[in-house]
N, C-alpha and C positions, 0 to 999 in steps of 0.2 A: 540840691544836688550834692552828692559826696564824689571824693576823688578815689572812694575806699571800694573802688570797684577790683575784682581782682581778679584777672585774665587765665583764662585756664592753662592747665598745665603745661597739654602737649605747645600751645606758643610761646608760651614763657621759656620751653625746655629747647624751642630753637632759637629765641633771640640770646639767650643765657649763653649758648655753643656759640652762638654767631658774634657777640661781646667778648667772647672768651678766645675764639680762635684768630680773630682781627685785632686782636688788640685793642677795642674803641674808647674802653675810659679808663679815665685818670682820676685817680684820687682827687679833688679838688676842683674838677671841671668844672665849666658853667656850658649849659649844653641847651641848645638855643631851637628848638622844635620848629619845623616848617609846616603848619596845620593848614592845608587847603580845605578842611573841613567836610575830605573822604573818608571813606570805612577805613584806609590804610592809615591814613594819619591821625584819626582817632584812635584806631587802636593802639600804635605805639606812644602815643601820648600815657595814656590809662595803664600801657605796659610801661615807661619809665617810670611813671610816678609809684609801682608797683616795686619797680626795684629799688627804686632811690629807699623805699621805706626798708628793703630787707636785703641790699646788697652789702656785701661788707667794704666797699667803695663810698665815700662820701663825695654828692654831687649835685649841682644844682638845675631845676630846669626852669627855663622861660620857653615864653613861644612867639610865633609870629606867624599872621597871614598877611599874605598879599593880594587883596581886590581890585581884579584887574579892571574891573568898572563897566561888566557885558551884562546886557541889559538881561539876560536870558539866567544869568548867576550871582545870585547876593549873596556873600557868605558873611553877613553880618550879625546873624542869630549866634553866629559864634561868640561873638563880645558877650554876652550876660552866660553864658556855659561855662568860659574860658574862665572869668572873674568870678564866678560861683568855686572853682575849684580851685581860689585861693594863689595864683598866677598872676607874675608877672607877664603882662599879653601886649602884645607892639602889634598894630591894626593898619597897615599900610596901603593907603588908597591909590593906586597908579591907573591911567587910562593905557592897560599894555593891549586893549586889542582897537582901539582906535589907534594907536601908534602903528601896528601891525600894519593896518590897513592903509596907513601911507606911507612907509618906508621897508614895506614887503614887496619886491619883485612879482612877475608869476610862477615861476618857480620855488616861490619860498614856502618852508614849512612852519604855520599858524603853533604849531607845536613846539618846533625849537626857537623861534624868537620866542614866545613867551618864558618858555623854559632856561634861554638866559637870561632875558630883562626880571623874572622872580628871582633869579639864584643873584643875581648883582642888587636887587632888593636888598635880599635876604643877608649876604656878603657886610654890606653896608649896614643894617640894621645889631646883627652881631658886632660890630666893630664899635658904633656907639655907643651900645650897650654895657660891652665889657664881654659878649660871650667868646669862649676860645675853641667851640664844638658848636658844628650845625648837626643838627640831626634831618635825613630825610628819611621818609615812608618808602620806596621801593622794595617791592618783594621777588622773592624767585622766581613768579611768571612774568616781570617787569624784565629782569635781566637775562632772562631766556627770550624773550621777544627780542631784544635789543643787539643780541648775539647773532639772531639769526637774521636781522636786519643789516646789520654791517656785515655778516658774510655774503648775503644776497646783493646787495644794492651796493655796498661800499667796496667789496673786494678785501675785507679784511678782518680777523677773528681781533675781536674786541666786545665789550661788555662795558656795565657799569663797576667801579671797582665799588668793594665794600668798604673802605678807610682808605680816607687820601689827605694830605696833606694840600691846602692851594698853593698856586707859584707865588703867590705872595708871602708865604713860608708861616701868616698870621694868624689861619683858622684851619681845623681838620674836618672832614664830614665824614659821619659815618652814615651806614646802612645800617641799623639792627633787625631790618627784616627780610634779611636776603637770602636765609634756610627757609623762610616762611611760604606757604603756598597763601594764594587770592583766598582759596575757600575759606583758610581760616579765619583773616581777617572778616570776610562777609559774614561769616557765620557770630563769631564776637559782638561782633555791631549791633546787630539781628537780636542777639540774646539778650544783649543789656540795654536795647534799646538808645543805642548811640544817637544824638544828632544830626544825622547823615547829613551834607548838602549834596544834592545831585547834583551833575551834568557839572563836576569840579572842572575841568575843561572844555566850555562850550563848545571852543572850533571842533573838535576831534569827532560831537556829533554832529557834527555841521555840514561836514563832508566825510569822502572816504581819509582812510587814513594807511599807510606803509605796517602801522602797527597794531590796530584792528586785524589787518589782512592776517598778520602772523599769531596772534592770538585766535582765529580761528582756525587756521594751519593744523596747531599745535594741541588745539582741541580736536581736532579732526583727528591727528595722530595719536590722542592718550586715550583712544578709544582700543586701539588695537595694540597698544604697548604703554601697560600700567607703569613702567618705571621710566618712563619719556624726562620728566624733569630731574631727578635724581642723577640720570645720566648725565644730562645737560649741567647740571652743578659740577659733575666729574668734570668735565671738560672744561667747566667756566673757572674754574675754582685757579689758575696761576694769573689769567685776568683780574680777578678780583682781587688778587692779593697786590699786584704791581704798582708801585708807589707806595707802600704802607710804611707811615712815622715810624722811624726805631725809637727803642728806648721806651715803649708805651707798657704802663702798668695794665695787667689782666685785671678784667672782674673775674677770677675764673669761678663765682658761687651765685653768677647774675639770675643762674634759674628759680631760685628761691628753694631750693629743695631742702 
């Protein structure tokens, strides 16, 4: 397996704006990849190591998963792909959906517990490491669900940002695929013949989900209004930016062009 895969153009040419307009790297970063072993977090893996080779930014990437230990998801074929492409790889075994299961309420969401017991994984694992950048895979139909789930259910316009610093003031996380649509990632995957794991979040098909529901919403609406996400980046876009590090060096050439 080679690392020398090389992402086409048109997503290079949005994570390249999306590095550039956020600010995400630094000269010298060590930038710590959270691979759950989807089409999204493959593909921005394949897309860092794309730039790391032709960004005029020097930077390092490692990666890490975290195996939440559900019998229904082993993402362990990732270990011989990860090490085949020359990676430093940190393989984190946690039982987060047994946990769930006894210190979940009935009203709790199988989604957001796990989603912070991996990020305080993930948190921890950079820290040991030495990383000073988590990267995660969220894309623009991620943050567009997320928008319209907090205005619906929460009463409040908010999003994922794309570059935040934590309150611990120790580590930043970026998004570099947040101009990205789903399709292209799916499509990348597909072509190169990615290692997909499915069903990267068992519970989610387990049961219904808040963010299924809006994912088909929004498919339902970009049937009758082609510019539906576009818009919606218009309106997300001072969300995404809030919180963002000063003083952060641009890649402004991340797209390889």
């Amino acid at each position: 397996m080679s690392s020398q895969i090389t992402p086409p153009k048109s997503l290079l040419r949005h994570i390249g704006k999306a590095i550039a307009d956020y600010s995400m790297i630094r000269n010298g970063d060590r930038i710590l990849l959270g691979l759950s072993g989807g089409k999204d977090s493959l593909s921005l893996l394949h897309s860092l190591l794309h730039l790391q080779r032709h960004a005029p930014v020097d930077f390092e990437v490692g990666v890490v998963t975290v195996d939440p230990q559900s019998g229904s998801f082993d993402p362990s074929p990732l270990i011989p792909y990860v090490e085949s492409l020359g990676l430093q790889y940190y393989y984190r075994r946690e039982p987060i959906m047994q946990l769930a299961t006894e210190h979940m309420d009935d009203n709790g969401s199988y989604c957001a517990f796990c989603s912070r017991m991996k990020r305080g994984i993930m948190y921890g694992t950079a820290r040991e490491a030495g990383y000073n950048v988590l990267a995660l895979a969220q894309h623009l139909d991620d943050l567009a669900e997320s928008f319209l789930m907090s205005a619906f259910h929460g009463g409040k316009l908010n999003t994922m940002k794309a570059h935040y610093q934590i309150d611990a003031g120790d580590l930043r996380v970026i998004r570099p695929l947040v101009y990205v649509r789903e399709t292209q990632t799916l499509a990348f995957a597909q072509d190169n013949a990615l290692p997909v794991i499915m069903e990267n979040c068992p519970a989610c098909f387990e049961m219904p989900t808040q963010r299924q529901h809006m994912k088909e919403l929004l498919q339902a609406e970009q049937r009758n209004n082609s510019r539906i996400y576009q818009n919606l980046l218009s309106a997300m876009r001072p969300l995404m930016s809030r919180g963002l590090p000063p003083d952060t060096e641009i890649c402004a050439k991340a797209a390889g062009q």
